[in-house]
PAVO-784880 format. One record per residue (C-alpha): x, y, z; chain; residue in three letters. Coordinates in Angstrom, 3 decimals. Layout:
{{X; Y; Z}; "A"; "ala"}
...
//
This chain:
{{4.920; -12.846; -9.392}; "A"; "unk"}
{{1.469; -11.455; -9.827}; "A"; "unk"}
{{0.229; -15.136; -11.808}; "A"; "unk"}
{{2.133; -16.952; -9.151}; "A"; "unk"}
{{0.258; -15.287; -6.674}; "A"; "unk"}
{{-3.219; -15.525; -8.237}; "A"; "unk"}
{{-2.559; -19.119; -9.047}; "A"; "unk"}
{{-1.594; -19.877; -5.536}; "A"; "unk"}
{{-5.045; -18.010; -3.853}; "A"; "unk"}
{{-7.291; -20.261; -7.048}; "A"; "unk"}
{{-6.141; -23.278; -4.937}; "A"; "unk"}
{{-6.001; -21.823; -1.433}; "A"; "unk"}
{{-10.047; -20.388; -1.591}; "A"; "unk"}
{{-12.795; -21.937; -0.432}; "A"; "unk"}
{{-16.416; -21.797; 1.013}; "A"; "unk"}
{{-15.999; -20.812; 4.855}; "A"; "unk"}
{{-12.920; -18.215; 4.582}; "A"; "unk"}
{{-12.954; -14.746; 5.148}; "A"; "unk"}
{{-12.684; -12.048; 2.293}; "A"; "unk"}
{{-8.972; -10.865; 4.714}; "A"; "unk"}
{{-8.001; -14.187; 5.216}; "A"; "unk"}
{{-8.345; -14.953; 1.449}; "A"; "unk"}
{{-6.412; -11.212; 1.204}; "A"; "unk"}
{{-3.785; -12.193; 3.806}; "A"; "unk"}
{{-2.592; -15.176; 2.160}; "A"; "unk"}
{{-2.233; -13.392; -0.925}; "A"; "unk"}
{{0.178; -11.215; 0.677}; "A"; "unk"}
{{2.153; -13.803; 2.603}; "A"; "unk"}
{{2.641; -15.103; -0.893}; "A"; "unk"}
{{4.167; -12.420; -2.362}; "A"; "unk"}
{{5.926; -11.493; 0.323}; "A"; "unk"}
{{7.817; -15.207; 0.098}; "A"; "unk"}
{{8.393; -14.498; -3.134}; "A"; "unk"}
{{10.353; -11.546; -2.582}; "A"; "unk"}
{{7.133; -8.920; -2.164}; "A"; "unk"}
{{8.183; -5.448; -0.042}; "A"; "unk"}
{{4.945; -4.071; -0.093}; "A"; "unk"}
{{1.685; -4.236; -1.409}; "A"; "unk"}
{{-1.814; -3.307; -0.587}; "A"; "unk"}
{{-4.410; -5.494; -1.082}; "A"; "unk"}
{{-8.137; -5.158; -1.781}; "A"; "unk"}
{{-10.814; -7.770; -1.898}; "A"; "unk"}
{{-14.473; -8.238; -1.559}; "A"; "unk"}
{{-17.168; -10.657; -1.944}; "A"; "unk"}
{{-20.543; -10.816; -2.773}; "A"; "unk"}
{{-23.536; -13.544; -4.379}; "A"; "unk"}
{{-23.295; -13.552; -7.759}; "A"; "unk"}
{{-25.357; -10.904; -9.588}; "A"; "unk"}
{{-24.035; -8.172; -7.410}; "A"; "unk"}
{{-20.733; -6.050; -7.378}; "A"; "unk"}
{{-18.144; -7.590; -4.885}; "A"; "unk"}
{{-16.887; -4.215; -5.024}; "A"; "unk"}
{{-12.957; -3.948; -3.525}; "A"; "unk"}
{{-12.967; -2.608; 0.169}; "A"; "unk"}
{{-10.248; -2.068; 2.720}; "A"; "unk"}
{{-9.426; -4.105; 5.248}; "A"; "unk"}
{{-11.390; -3.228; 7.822}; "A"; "unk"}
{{-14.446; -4.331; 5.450}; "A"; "unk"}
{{-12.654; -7.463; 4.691}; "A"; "unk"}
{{-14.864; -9.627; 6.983}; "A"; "unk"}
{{-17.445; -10.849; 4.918}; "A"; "unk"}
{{-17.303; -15.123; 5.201}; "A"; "unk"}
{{-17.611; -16.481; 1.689}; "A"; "unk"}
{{-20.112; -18.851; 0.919}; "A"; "unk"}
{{-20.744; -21.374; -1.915}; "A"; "unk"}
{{-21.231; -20.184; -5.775}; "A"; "unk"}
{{-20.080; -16.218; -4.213}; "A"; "unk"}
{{-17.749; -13.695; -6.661}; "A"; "unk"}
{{-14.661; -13.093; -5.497}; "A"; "unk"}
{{-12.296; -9.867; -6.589}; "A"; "unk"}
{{-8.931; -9.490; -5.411}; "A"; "unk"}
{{-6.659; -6.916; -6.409}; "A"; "unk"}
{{-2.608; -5.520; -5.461}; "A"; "unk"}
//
């Protein structure tokens, strides 16, 4: 489930989204796919620094072109 998941959010993110919404979908996956719970951390950041994972509420960074993206469940 996990590499359906991951494979799914490689062809879902883009330039313009929010770290959550990138996180949200991720979860909407899994929960199609038969998911009960899961938690899900994310960040962002310009490459060279630490996109360090943060909970939701710090989820709102808006990813921009050539960023690092790290998403964990």
């Amino acid at each position: 489930m996990q590499d359906e998941i991951l494979q799914r959010v490689r062809e879902f993110i883009r330039p313009g989204l929010r770290d959550f919404e990138i996180a949200a979908y991720a979860q909407y996956l899994g929960q199609q796919l038969g998911s009960e719970q899961g938690i899900f951390l994310c960040s962002s950041a310009p490459a060279g620094q630490a996109a360090s994972f943060r909970p939701r509420s710090m989820q709102g960074r808006t990813l921009q072109s050539g960023d690092v993206y790290s998403l964990t469940d």
